[in-house]
C-alpha positions in Angstrom: 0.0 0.0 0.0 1.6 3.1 -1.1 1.7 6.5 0.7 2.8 10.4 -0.2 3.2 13.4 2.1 1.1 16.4 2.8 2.3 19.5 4.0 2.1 19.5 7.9 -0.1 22.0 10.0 2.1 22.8 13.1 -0.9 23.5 15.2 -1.1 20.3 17.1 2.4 18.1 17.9 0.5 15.4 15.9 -0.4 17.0 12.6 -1.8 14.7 9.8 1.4 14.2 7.7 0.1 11.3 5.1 -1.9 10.2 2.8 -1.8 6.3 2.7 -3.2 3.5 0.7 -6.1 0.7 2.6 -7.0 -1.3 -0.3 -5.6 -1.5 -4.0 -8.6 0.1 -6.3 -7.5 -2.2 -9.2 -8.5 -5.6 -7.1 -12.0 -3.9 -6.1 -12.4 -3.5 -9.9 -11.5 -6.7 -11.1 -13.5 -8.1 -8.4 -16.7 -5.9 -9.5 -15.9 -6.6 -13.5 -16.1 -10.2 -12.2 -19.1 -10.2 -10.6 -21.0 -8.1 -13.2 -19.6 -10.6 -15.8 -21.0 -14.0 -13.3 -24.4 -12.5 -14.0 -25.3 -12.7 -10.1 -25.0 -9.3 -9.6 -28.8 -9.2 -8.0 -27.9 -12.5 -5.2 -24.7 -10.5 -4.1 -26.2 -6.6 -4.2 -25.3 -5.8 -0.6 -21.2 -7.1 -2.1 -21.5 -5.1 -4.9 -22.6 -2.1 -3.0 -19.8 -2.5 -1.0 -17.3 -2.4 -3.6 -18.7 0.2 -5.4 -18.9 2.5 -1.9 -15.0 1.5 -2.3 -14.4 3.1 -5.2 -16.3 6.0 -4.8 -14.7 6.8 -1.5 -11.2 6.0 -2.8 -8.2 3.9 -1.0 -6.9 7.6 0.3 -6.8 7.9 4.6 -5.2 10.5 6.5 -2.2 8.7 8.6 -1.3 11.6 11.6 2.4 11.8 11.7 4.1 13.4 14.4 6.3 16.9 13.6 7.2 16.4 17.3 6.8 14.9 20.8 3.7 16.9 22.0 3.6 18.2 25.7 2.3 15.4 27.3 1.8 16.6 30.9 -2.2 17.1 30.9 -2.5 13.4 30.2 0.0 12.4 33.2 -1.8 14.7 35.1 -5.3 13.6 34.0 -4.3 9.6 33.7 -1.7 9.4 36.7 -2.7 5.8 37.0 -1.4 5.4 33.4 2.1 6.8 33.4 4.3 3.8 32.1 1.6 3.6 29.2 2.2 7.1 28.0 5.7 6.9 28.6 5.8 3.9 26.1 3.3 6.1 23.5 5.9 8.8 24.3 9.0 6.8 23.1 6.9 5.8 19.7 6.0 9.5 18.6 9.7 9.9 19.7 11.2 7.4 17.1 9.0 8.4 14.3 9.6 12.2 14.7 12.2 13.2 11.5 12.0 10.4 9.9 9.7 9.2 6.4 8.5 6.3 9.1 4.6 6.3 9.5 4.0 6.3 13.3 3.7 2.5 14.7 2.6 2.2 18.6 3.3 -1.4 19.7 -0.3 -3.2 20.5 -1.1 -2.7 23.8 -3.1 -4.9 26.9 -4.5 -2.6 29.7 -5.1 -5.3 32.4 -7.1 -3.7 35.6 -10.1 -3.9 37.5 -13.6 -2.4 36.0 -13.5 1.8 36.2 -10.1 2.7 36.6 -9.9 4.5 32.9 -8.9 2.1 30.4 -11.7 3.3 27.7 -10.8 6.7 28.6 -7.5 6.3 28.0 -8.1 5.6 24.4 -9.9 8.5 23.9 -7.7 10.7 25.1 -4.8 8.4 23.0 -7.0 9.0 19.9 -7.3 12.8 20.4 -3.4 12.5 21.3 -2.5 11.1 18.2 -5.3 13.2 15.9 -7.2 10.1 14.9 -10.4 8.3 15.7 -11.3 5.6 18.0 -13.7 2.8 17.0 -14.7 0.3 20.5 -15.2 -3.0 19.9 -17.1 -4.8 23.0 -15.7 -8.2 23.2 -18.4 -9.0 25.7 -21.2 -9.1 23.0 -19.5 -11.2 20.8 -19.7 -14.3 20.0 -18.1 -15.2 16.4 -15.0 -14.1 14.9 -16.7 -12.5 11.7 -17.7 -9.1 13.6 -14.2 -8.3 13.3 -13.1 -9.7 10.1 -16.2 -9.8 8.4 -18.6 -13.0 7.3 -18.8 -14.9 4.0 -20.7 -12.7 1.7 -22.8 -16.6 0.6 -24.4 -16.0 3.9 -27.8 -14.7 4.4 -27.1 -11.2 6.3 -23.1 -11.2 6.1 -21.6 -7.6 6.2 -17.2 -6.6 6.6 -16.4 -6.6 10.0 -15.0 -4.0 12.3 -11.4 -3.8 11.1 -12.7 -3.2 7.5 -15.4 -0.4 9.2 -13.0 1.2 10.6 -10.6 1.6 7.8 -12.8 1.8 4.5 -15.8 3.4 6.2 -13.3 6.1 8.3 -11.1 8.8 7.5 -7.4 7.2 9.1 -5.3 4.7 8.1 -3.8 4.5 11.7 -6.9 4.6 13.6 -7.1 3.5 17.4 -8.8 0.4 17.6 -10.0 -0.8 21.2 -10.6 -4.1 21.8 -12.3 -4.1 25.3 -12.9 -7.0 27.3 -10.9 -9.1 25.5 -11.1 -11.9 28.5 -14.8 -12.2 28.1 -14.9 -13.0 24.2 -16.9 -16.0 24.2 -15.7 -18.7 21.8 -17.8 -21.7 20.7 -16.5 -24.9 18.2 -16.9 -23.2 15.1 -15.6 -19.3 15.8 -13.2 -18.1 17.4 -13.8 -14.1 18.1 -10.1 -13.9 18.7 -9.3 -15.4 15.3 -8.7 -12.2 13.6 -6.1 -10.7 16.0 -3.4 -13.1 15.6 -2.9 -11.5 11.7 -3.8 -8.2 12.8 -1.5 -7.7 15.7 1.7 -9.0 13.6 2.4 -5.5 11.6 3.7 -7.9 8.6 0.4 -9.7 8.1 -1.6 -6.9 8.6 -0.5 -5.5 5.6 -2.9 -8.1 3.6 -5.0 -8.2 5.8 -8.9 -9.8 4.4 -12.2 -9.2 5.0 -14.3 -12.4 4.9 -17.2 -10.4 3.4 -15.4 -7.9 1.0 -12.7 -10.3 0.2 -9.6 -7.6 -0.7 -6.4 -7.4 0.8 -6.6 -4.4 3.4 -3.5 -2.7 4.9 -4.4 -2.5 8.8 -1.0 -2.3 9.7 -1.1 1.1 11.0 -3.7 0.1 13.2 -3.4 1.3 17.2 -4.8 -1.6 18.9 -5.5 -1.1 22.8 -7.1 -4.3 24.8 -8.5 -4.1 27.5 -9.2 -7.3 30.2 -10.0 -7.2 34.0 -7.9 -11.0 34.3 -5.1 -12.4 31.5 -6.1 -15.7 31.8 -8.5 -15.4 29.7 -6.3 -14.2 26.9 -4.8 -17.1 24.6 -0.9 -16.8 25.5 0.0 -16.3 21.3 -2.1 -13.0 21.4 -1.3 -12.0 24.8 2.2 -12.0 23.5 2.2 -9.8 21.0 1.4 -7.3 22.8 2.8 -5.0 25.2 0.9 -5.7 28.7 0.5 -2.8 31.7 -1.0 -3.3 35.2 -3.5 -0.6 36.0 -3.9 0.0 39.8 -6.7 2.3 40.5 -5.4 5.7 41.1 -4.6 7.1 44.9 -6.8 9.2 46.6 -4.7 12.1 45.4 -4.8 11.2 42.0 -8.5 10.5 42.2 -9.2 14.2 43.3 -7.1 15.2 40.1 -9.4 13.4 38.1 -12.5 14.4 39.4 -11.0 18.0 39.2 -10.5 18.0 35.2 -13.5 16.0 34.4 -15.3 19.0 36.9 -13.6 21.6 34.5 -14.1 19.5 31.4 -18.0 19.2 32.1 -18.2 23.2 33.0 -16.8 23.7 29.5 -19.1 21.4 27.0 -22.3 23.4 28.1 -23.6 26.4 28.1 -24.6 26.1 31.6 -21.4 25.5 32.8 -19.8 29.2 32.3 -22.5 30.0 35.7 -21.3 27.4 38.0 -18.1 27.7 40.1 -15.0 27.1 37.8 -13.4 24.6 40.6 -15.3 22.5 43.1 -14.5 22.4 46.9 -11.8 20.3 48.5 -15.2 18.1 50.4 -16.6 17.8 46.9 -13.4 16.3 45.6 -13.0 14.1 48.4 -16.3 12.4 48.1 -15.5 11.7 44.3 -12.3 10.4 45.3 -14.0 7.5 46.0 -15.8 6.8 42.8 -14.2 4.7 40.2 -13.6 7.3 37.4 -16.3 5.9 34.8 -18.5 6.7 37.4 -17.5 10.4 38.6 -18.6 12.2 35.4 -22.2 10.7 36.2 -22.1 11.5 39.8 -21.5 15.3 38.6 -23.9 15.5 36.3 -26.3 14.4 38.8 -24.7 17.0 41.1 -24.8 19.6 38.7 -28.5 19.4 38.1 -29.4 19.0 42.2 -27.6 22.2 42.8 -29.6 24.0 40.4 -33.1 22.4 42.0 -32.0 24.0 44.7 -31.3 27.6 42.7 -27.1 27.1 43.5 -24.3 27.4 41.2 -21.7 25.7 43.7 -21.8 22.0 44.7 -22.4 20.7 47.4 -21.1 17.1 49.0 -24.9 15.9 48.9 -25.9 16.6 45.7 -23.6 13.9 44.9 -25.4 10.6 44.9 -24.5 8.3 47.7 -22.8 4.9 46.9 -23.3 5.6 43.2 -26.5 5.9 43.2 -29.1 8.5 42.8 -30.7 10.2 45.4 -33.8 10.9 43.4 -33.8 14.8 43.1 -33.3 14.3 39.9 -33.4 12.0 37.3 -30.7 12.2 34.6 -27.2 10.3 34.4 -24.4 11.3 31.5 
């Protein structure tokens, strides 16, 4: 798959630096001249429709390329749980700085109990990097195809999620997170894990093929992040290929950070926000300290909209719901 430069915007440390290549437009075409020419053009409609949506959206993604090492502090500061991640994302963008090299970010396992921040940490690794990030719940699924598609001779087949994400998006280097990756159930005819063992091997992710649109696809520049609450689970082959991180939930201190920015962070997606009081009190912080931090942007919004029942812009420790729950005053969760 080939690729050419663009002109880099300094705006950002990670500016979009590449035009590369996903699929080969010749094979789609040969493939479409050979299906119009089998005459079965009406049994495979939803395959032809695919590979004419190819074609008319071109093998062209953006590829970010880092004109730098960004300032990564925020993120330590925000994820302090997740420092020896970032330091390893750090090194990558590091290596591929002035250089031709596309940027390459080894795959990685986030091992660690439910809410500490492994989703979140995608995120904020996909707006990092200047890309998107496509989840993929491993705990819904239950064949192989959802991620490298399903034969297009069966009734309902579609591409899977790799092919989604690549064809259907706007990167080439997309981050990818496979979540729950202990909990994919298998049963004696698909493996939902199948998939990976190509696409975690940079080599073989090069050709890599849908079942369903049946093309080589380059997912090499993929940024895979798994997540898994307990390794056994994981077949040791995949498990090795990637790089694995233990993460502890963060310390109190750490905590109160986090509930800080995500207070700050709320304040500033609404309209609303620009009334309330731009930091919350040190009691307020201490009573989110002790939510897990999936579930500290839901105990402030709650907050949030308890204070105003009761005509305040500040909150106040009970407006928080107790124990995770809500209190009742109000009835929304975000």
């Amino acid at each position: 798959m080939s690729s050419r430069s663009l002109v880099a915007s300094p705006s950002l440390g990670l500016p979009i630096a590449q035009m590369r290549s996903v699929f080969n437009a010749d094979d789609v075409e040969r493939k479409l001249a050979n299906l119009q020419a089998s005459g079965n053009e009406r049994d495979y409609e939803s395959l032809r429709n695919t590979w004419q949506r190819m074609l008319e959206r071109g093998p062209q993604r953006f590829a970010v390329k880092p004109s730098g090492v960004p300032d990564m502090a925020p993120l330590y500061d925000l994820l302090p749980n997740f420092g020896e991640v970032l330091d390893d994302v750090k090194r990558h963008v590091a290596l591929s700085q002035d250089s031709r090299d596309s940027l390459e970010v080894t795959p990685i396992l986030l091992l660690g109990p439910p809410g500490v921040g492994k989703t979140h940490f995608a995120r904020q690794l996909a707006e990092l990097l200047g890309t998107s990030m496509n989840l993929v719940p491993m705990s819904s699924m239950t064949a192989g195809w959802l991620l490298s598609g399903s034969s297009s001779q069966w009734k309902g087949a579609k591409p899977g999620k790799v092919f989604e994400a690549l064809v259907d998006g706007q990167y080439a280097n997309p981050v990818i997170v496979v979540d729950e990756i202990d909990k994919a159930s298998a049963d004696a005819q698909y493996d939902p894990l199948g998939a990976l063992y190509s696409l975690l091997e940079h080599d073989t992710a090069q050709s890599f093929i849908d079942e369903f649109a049946e093309v080589p696809i380059d997912a090499s520049q993929v940024i895979w992040v798994t997540t898994a609450n307990d390794e056994r689970g994981i077949p040791d082959p995949i498990r090795n290929r990637m790089n694995v991180y233990e993460i502890a939930p963060p310390s109190p201190e750490a905590a109160r950070k986090i509930a800080a920015h995500l207070y700050r962070s709320i304040l500033g997606e609404h309209d609303w926000g620009q009334r309330f009081d731009p930091e919350p009190t040190g009691d307020v912080l201490d009573q989110l300290a002790t939510l897990a931090p999936r579930e500290m942007r839901r105990a402030l919004v709650t907050a949030f909209g308890n204070a105003r029942l009761d005509n305040r812009y500040r909150i106040e420790p009970d407006d928080l719901p107790r124990n995770g729950a809500n209190k009742g005053r109000i009835g929304f969760l975000q």
